[in-house]
Every structure is written in C-alpha cells, then in structure tokens.
VEXKOLVEX-599739 format. One record per residue (C-alpha): residue in three letters; x, y, z. Coordinates in steps of 0.25 Angstrom, whole numbers, plus 5000, padded with zeros to 4 digits. Example, Ala and Ser with C-alpha at 12.3 -4.5 7.8 and 13.67 -1.06 7.14 Angstrom:
% residues 2
ALA504949825031 SER505549965029 
This chain:
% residues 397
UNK512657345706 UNK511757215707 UNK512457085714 UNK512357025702 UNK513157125694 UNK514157125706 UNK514256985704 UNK514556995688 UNK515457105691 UNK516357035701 UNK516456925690 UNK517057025681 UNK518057065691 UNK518556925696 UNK519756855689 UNK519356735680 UNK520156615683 UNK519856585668 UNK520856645658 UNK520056595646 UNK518756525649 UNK518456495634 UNK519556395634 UNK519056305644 UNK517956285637 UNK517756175629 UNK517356245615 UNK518756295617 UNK519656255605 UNK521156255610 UNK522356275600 UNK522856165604 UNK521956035606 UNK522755945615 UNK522755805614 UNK522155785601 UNK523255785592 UNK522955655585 UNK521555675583 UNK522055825577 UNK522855775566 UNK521955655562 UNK520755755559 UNK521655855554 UNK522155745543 UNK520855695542 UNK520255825537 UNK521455875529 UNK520955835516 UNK519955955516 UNK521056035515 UNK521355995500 UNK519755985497 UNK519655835500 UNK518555785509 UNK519255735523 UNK518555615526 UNK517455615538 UNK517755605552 UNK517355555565 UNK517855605577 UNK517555535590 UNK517855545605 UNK517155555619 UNK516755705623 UNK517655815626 UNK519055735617 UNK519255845609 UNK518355805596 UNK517755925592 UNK518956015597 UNK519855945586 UNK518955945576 UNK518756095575 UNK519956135576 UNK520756035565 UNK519356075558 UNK519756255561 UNK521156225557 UNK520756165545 UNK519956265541 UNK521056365542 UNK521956305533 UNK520856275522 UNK520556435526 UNK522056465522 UNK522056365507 UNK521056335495 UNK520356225506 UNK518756255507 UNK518456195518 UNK517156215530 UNK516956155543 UNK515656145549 UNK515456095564 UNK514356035570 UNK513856015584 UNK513055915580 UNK512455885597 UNK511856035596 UNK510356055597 UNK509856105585 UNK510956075575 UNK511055925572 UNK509755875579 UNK509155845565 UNK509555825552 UNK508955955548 UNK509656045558 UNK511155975556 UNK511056005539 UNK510356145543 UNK511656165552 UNK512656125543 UNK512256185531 UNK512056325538 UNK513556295543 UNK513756275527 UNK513156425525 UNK511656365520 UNK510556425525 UNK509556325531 UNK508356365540 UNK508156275552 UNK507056205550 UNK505956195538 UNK506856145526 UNK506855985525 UNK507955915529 UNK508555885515 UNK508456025512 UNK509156075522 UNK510355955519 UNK510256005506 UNK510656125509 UNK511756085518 UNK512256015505 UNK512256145498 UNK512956205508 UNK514156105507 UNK514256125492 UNK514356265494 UNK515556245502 UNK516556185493 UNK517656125500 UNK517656045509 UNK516556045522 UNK516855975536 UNK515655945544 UNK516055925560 UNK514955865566 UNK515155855580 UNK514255765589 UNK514055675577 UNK513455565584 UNK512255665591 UNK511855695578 UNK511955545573 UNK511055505585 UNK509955645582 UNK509855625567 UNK510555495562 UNK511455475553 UNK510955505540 UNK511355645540 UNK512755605543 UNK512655495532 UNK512355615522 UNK513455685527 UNK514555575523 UNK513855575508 UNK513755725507 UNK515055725498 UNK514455635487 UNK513555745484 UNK514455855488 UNK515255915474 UNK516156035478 UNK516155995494 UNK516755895502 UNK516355865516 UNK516955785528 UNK516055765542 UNK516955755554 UNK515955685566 UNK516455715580 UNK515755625590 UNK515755585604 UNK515255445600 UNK516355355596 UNK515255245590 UNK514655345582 UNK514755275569 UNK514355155573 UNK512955205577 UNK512755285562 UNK512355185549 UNK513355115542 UNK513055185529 UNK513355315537 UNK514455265542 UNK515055205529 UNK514855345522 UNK515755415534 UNK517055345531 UNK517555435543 UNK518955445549 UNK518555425564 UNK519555515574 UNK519555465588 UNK519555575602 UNK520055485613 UNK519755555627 UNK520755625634 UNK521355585644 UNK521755655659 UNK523155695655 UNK522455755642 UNK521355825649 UNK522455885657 UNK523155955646 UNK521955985639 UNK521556065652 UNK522856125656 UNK522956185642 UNK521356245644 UNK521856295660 UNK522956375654 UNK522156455644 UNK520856445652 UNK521156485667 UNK522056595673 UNK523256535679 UNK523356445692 UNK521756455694 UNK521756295693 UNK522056225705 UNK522756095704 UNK522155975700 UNK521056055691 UNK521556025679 UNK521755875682 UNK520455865688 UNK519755915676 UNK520355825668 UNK520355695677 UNK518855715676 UNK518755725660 UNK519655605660 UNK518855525668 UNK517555555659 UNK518155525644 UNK519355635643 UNK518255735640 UNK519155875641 UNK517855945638 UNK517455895652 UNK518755935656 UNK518756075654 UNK517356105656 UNK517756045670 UNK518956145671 UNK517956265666 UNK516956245674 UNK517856225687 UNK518456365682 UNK517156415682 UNK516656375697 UNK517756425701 UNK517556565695 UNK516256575702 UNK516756555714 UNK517756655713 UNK518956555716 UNK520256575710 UNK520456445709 UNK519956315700 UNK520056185710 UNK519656035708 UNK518556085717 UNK518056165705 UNK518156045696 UNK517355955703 UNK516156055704 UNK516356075688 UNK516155935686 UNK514955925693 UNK514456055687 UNK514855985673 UNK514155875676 UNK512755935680 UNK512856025666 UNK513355915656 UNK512155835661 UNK511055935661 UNK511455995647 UNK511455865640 UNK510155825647 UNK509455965643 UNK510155945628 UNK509355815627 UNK507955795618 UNK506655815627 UNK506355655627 UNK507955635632 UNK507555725644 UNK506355655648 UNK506955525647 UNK507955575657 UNK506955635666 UNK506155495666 UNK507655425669 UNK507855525680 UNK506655495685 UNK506555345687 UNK506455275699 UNK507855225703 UNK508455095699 UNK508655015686 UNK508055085674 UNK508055045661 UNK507455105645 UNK506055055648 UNK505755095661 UNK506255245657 UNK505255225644 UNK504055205653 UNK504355325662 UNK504755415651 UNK503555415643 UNK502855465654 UNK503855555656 UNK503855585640 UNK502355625641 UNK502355695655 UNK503355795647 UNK502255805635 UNK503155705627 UNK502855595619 UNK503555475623 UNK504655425614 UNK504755285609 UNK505655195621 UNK506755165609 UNK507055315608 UNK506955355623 UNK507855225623 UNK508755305613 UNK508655425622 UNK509155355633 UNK510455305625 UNK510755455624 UNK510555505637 UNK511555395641 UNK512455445629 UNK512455575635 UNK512655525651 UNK511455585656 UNK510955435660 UNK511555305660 UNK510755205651 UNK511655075652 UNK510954955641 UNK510754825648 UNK510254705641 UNK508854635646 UNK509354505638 UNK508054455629 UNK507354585633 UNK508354665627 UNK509054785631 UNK508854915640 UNK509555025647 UNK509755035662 UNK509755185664 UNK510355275676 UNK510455395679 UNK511955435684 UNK512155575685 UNK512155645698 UNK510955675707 UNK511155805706 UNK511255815689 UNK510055705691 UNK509155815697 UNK509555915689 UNK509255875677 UNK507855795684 UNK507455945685 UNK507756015673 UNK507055905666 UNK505755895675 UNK505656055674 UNK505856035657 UNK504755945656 UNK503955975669 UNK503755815673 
C-alpha cells in the first residue's frame, strides 16, 4: 500500500471530533432560528395575504452580512409553501442569488434565469433581451396564483445592471391577469434605495424589515446550539465558544463569521489529530479566514478591478490618491493587453474594491479642485503578497 492510501486509510479509522459537520456550515438551516423572532413574525404577516390569493406587498430586507437575512426568509418562504401545499392556495417561490457569476450580471441572464426557474425554456445567449422578458412574463402567467420572487443581493444586481429591471418588476402586475407577484429584496446595503430612481422607488411601495447585528451574548447561543449538534461531546476546550463569538461581535455580529471561525478551528484540529478544539485553534482559523475571504473576493472581481489592485499594490508608498492610480493603471491596463478604461469608471471601481475591504479608499476634499480618494492598502503583508502573486502570474506583468 502506497503512503498516500496509508494516510486516506488511517483517516477512515480515526474518530472524528465532529458529530455532524453539515451543521456548522452556514448553508445550514436550523429548526429553530434563534434570535430572530421579531423579524420572523413581521415577514410571516407580511406575506400572509398570498395564502387567500391576494398579492403581499413588496419587501425589503436589510442587515449587515451574516444577521440571519437569507436564513429567515427561506424558511418563513418553506413554511408557507407547506400550508399553501395542504389548501386551494397556488403559490411558487423563486430564489435568486443575484452576486452569482453568470446569473444576474445582465439583464439578459437574470430574465433567462427566472423564467427557466418558472419552467420556460430560454437558451442562453442569441434571443433579444425583450424576448427573453417576454418569455419570463409568459411563464408567470402560466402559473396562476401567486409568484414570490426572492432576490438576494439585490443591491449587486442594482450596481451590475441598474435598476430598470427592477422597475419592471414592481409594474409586472399591471399586465399580469390571472398572477399576482410580490419581490422580496435582501440586501447587505441599508441605503440601497436611496441610490435606485425615484420613479423606481415610488413603484416599490415596499415594507422594509430591519436585521440588527447580533450581539456577543447572541452569538453565544447561536454557537452553543451548532456545538451540540455539530461536535461530539467535551471536544471544545473552554473559552472556544466565547472566543468565536467575541470575534464576530467585534466585527458587526456576523454569526456566519462566527461559525465558519468554530468550523474551521474544528478542522485544524482534525488534521492534526488532536482530540481537542482550543483557542489556539481559533486564532490560526481566523488568520486562515482572513487569507481566503480576501483572495476569493479579489479572484471573483471583473479583470479591470484586478488590475487596478495590482497597480494600488504596486505604488510607491505614501499618500496615493484616484489620479496617480489612473496614470499607473493605464500602463498597467495595456501592459495586460487591455484597453484602458475611462478615470470616472476606474474611479467607480475603486468605490467597490473599498465596498468589498480589499483596500481602503477614504474621499477627501481638495476645496475648489474638488474631490479625491486617498487610498491604502491595509490587509496584512502576508495576504498583500499573496494576492501580488496570483495577479502578476494572471496577467503576466
């Protein structure tokens, strides 16, 4: 037997310190959502109405990352559908992740995805993009009843395509004769709507539910109740628990972050064959979380986003501001075998690269001449030349 097959081998024989690693994940969907009782009942009454045939009205969720957004609005949607599964009720539900790549990074892609999640056939690409809405509007007829859409990361798709789809979307019932449709928007942007157009605005007449961040006591619970489904019993050393979620807390009550910190401790600890998850553990996840959440958001980002952080990464040390990254970046842009894009749009890209903390890009005002960005990069050195690497090698500069 080869070492390797020794080594897979002696894996299959060890005891696992997890008891059900599926519910430390964060796709995980608990029977019983702590702490978010209140926002619970308000959707549940909000949504109601759909029940009797009657269209709910729209809604917008909001809340910083990891407060339990998308969590709650599955399951008040699952439990929904049951009961209108045991009545008369016709009722569909259609979610949307609307940050994937390749499902709602055009006007096109999104109608193409919601009318093949309607039954529709639609190819995808060669049809105009007003036949394939048109097709996605006889796929909603066909339903009857009344359709929810659930579009998650609605402010992504905003900032990709603008908001003209979404506009036709709060119209869609005027046209509509035997369906009635409601759009439920779930964003990590709590001014979302004060960015869209004030016609758009006016046509959504939404109900807005609010998802504060949890807080350390929450987190707490919220990990205790994952432990004791998800590891075998006294494998989590004192502190663990409190640690993960000290952590979370300090960094927006993101419970996501909290149990991806308690996985992943898990998980060192596994390979090491250690019988025992420590705080030792926790503080080598974090790092190790910190390392991956940077590079993935930087390798999901539009070639020109990349290049601009090369060109930041790059720069001489010291004060650097919009204009100076412009001049660098177009021969960066070109060395790459780009053509540059226009300053207001890499301006624009710089915005989201700071959005998504990759790079701080704080606006200062230059009085009369205006204003400008002051940009730094703060990650740490060792995420800095990692991802210096990966993007040198990718466009060989």
């Amino acid at each position: 037997m080869s070492s390797l097959q020794e080594k897979f081998t002696e894996y299959l024989e060890r005891e696992s310190i997890f008891k059900n690693k599926d519910v430390l994940s964060t796709n995980f969907h608990p029977d019983n959502i702590l702490h978010r009782d209140k926002q619970v009942d308000e959707l549940a009454s909000i949504l109601a109405p759909c029940l009797k045939g009657n269209d709910p009205s729209n809604v917008f969720v909001y809340g910083t990352v990891g407060t339990g957004k998308t969590l709650v609005t599955k399951h008040v949607c699952e439990e929904l559908m049951k009961v209108a599964g045991n009545g008369s009720s016709k009722l569909n539900v259609v979610y949307i992740n609307c940050k994937m790549k390749k499902v709602a990074d055009t006007e096109y892609r999104l109608s193409a995805k919601l009318a093949r999640e309607l039954g529709a056939e639609v190819p995808a690409t060669g049809l105009p993009t007003d036949a394939v809405y048109e097709r996605f509007f006889e796929a909603l007829e066909d339903k009857t009843g009344v359709v929810i859409l659930v579009l998650d990361e609605i402010d992504a798709l905003v900032r990709k395509i603008g908001d003209d789809f979404l506009y036709n979307l709060t119209r869609v019932n005027d046209d509509l004769k035997s369906t009635k449709v409601s759009l439920i928007g779930i964003s990590n942007d709590l001014n979302f709507v004060d960015y869209i157009d004030a016609r758009v605005k006016s046509s959504l007449s939404e109900e807005e539910i609010i998802f504060p961040p949890y807080d350390g006591m929450e987190l707490k619970r919220i990990l205790k109740q994952r432990c004791e489904e998800g590891f075998n019993e006294e494998v989590l050393d004192n502190g663990v628990i409190s640690k993960c979620s000290a952590l979370a807390a300090s960094e927006h009550g993101d419970a996501r972050r909290a149990i991806d910190l308690l996985r992943v401790a898990g998980e060192l600890a596994e390979r090491e064959d250690e019988k025992k998850v420590t705080t030792k553990h926790v503080d080598r996840a974090q790092d190790k979380i910190e390392k991956d959440r940077v590079v993935e958001a930087v390798r999901s980002q539009p070639k020109h986003s990349q290049i601009i952080l090369y060109t930041i990464i790059n720069m001489d040390e010291g004060e650097i501001h919009t204009g100076d990254v412009y001049k660098d970046y177009q021969d960066m842009a070109r060395r790459a075998g780009s053509k540059p894009l226009t300053q207001r749009r890499v301006s624009d890209l710089i915005a989201e690269l700071d959005m998504l903390g990759v790079i701080n890009a704080r606006v200062v005002s230059k009085g009369r001449y205006g204003r400008t960005r002051k940009i730094s990069v703060d990650l740490d050195k060792s995420i800095v030349e990692k991802l210096d690497n990966i993007l040198k090698n990718k466009f060989y500069i």
